[in-house]
Structures are given as structure tokens and as C-alpha cells.
TIDREN-354674 format. One record per residue (C-alpha): residue number from 0; x, y, z. Coordinates in steps of 0.2 Angstrom, whole numbers. Layout:
N
NUM / X / Y / Z;
...
//
This chain:
170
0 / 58 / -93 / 81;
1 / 51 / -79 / 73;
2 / 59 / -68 / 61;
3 / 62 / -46 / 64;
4 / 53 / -45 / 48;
5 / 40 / -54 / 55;
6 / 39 / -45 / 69;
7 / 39 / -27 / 62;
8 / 25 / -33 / 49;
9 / 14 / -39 / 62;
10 / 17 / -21 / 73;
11 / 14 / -10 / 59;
12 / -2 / -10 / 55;
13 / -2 / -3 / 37;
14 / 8 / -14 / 31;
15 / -1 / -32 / 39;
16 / -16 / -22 / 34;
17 / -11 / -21 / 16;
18 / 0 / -35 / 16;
19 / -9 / -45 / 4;
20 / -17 / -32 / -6;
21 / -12 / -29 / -26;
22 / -5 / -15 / -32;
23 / -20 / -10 / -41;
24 / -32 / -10 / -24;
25 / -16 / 3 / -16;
26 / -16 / 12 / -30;
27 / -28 / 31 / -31;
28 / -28 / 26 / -51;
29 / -30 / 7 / -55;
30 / -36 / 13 / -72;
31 / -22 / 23 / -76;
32 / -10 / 11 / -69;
33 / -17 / -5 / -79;
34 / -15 / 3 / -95;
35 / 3 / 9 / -90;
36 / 7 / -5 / -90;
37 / -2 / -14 / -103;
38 / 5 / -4 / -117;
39 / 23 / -5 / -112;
40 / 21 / -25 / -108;
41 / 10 / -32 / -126;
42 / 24 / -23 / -134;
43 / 36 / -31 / -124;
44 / 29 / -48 / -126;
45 / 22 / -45 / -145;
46 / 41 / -43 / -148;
47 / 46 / -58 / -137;
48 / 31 / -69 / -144;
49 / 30 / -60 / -162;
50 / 35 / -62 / -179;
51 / 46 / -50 / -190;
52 / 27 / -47 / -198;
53 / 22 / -37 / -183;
54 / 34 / -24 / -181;
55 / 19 / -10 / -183;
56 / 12 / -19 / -169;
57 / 27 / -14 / -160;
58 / 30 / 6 / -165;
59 / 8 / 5 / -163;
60 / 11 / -1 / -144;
61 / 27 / 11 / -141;
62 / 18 / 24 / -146;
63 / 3 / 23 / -139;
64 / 12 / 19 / -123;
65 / 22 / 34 / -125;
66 / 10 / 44 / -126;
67 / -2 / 36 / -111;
68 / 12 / 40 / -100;
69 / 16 / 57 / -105;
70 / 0 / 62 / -104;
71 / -12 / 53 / -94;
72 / 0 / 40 / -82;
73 / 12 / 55 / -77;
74 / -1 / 64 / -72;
75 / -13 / 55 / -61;
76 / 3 / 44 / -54;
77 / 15 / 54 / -49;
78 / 8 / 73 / -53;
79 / 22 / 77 / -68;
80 / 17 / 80 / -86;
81 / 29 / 87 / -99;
82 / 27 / 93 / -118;
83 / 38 / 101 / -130;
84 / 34 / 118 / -141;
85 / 43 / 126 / -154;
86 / 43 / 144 / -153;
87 / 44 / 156 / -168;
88 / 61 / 156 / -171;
89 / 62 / 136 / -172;
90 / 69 / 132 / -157;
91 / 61 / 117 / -145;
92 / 56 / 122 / -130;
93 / 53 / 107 / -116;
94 / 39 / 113 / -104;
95 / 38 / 104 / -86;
96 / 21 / 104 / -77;
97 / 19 / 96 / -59;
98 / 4 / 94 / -48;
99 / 2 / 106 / -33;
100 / 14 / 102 / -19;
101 / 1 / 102 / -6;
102 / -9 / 88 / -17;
103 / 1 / 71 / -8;
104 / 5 / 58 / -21;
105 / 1 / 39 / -19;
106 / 16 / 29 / -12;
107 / 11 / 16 / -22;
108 / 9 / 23 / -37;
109 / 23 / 32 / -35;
110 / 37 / 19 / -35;
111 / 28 / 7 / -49;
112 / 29 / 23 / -60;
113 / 45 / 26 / -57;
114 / 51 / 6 / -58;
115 / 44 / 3 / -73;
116 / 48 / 20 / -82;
117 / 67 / 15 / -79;
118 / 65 / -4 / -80;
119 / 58 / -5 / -98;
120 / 69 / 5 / -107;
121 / 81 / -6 / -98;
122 / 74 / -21 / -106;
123 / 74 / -14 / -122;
124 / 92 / -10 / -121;
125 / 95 / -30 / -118;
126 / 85 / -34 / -133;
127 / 95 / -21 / -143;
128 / 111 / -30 / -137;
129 / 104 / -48 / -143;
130 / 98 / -43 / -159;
131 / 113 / -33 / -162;
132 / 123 / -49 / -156;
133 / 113 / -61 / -165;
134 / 114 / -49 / -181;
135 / 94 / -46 / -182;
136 / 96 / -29 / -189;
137 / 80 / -27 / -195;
138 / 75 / -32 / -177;
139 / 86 / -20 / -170;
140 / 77 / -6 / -180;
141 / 59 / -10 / -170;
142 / 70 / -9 / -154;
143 / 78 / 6 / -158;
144 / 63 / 14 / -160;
145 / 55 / 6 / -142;
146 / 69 / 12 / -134;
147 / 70 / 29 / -141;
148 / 52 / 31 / -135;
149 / 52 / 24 / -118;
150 / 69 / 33 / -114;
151 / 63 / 48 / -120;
152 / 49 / 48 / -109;
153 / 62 / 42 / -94;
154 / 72 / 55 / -96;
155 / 60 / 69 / -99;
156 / 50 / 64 / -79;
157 / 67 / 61 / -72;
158 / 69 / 81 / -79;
159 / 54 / 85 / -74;
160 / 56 / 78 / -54;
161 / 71 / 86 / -52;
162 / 66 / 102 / -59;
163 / 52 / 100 / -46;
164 / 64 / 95 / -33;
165 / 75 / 111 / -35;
166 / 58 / 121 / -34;
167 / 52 / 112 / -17;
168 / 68 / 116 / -10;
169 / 66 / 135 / -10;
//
């Protein structure tokens, strides 16, 4: 007896045509989306696999990751970029910058961005929780730092999308 999933899959023919396909074959940007990921998982894994030894390995991949999505993933994936500015009298400014509405956005790309940007500072946080558990504070110093970075960047798309949200909606 055949399933309704089955079925559906089988009468849509986007989905049984892509149905085996990788995400990087769906994807507008495969390049940009490898080394979005690639950054964010070797420091994931160096911290996993790693000594204490290699904690520059860690802040290196954290920040080049940080960077790689604030400037060049967020941008070809899902159309957002951000910076911040200071302006003369000190204060920080946070600057939003979205593609033009009219330019669609890859489905793909779209929700893998957006998985993984809230997924890994999610995994850090559980590190943080075992190291802090375990008392590996100087462990928890490297995580702290991971997570400051890839939260920071969470936070500052999730702004970013609903600031382009509001402006769609008028």
C-alpha cells in the first residue's frame, strides 16, 4: 500500500525531480554555501577532536566563519548583509542592507542559511554547558568566544530579516 507521501512526491514533479539531488546541486551558490559551512563545522569538529593546544585554531575558524557569513554567505544566500559604524560622536551604529525585493532568493539556500545560523550557536551553547559542568574553564573561554561570534551574527540577520520584513510590508 502505498503511502500519501509517496504519492504527493510522485505528483509533484519538483520535488521527484530533485528528490535525490544534494543541497549544493539546488543551491544558486554551492561555493558560498560550502565554505558556510566548512568554517563553522572544522571548528566544530577541531573543538570536538582537538586539544587544549589548539584553541587559536578555534577563535581562527570562528572568526573567519564570522566574517564569511557576514559578508559573503548572507549575501549571495539569502540577500542580507549588515556592518556596524561608529559615528563622530562614538556611538555604534548597526547598518542593515538587503538585496532588491524583486531579486527571488533560492529556497534552498534560504532555509540551510537560516538552519544552520541558528543551529550552531545552539551547539555551542551545549558545549558551553558541558565544559562548564565538567569544570573545563579554560574550555569554556574558547566556547564563549565561538558563541559570542556565531550569535552575533544570528542575531544581527535575524534583525536584518525583520527589518526587511516590516519594510516589504509597506
Amino acid at each position: 500500500m502505498r503511502g500519501q507521501h509517496d504519492i504527493y512526491v510522485e505528483e509533484n514533479p519538483y520535488i521527484y525531480k530533485h528528490k535525490f539531488q544534494s543541497i549544493f546541486q539546488l543551491s544558486s551558490h554551492p561555493i558560498a554555501l560550502f565554505f558556510f559551512f566548512l568554517f563553522r563545522f572544522l571548528a566544530i569538529l577541531t573543538y570536538l577532536f582537538g586539544f587544549l593546544i589548539f584553541h587559536d585554531l578555534y577563535v581562527f575558524y570562528g572568526s573567519f566563519d564570522f566574517w564569511t557569513v557576514k559578508n559573503v554567505s548572507g549575501r549571495l544566500l539569502v540577500g542580507l548583509r549588515w556592518w556596524n559604524e561608529t559615528n563622530s560622536e562614538g556611538e555604534s551604529i548597526w547598518i542593515f542592507e538587503s538585496a532588491d525585493p524583486q531579486n527571488k532568493q533560492n529556497v534552498t539556500d534560504s532555509r540551510i542559511f537560516w538552519f544552520i545560523l541558528y543551529l550552531v550557536p545552539v551547539i555551542w551553547a551545549v558545549f558551553g554547558i558541558i565544559a562548564f559542568l565538567k569544570f573545563n574553564f579554560l574550555w569554556l573561554i574558547v566556547i564563549i568566544i565561538a558563541l559570542l561570534l556565531s550569535g552575533g551574527n544570528a542575531l544581527a540577520f535575524t534583525r536584518n530579516e525583520e527589518i526587511r520584513i516590516c519594510l516589504l510590508c509597506f
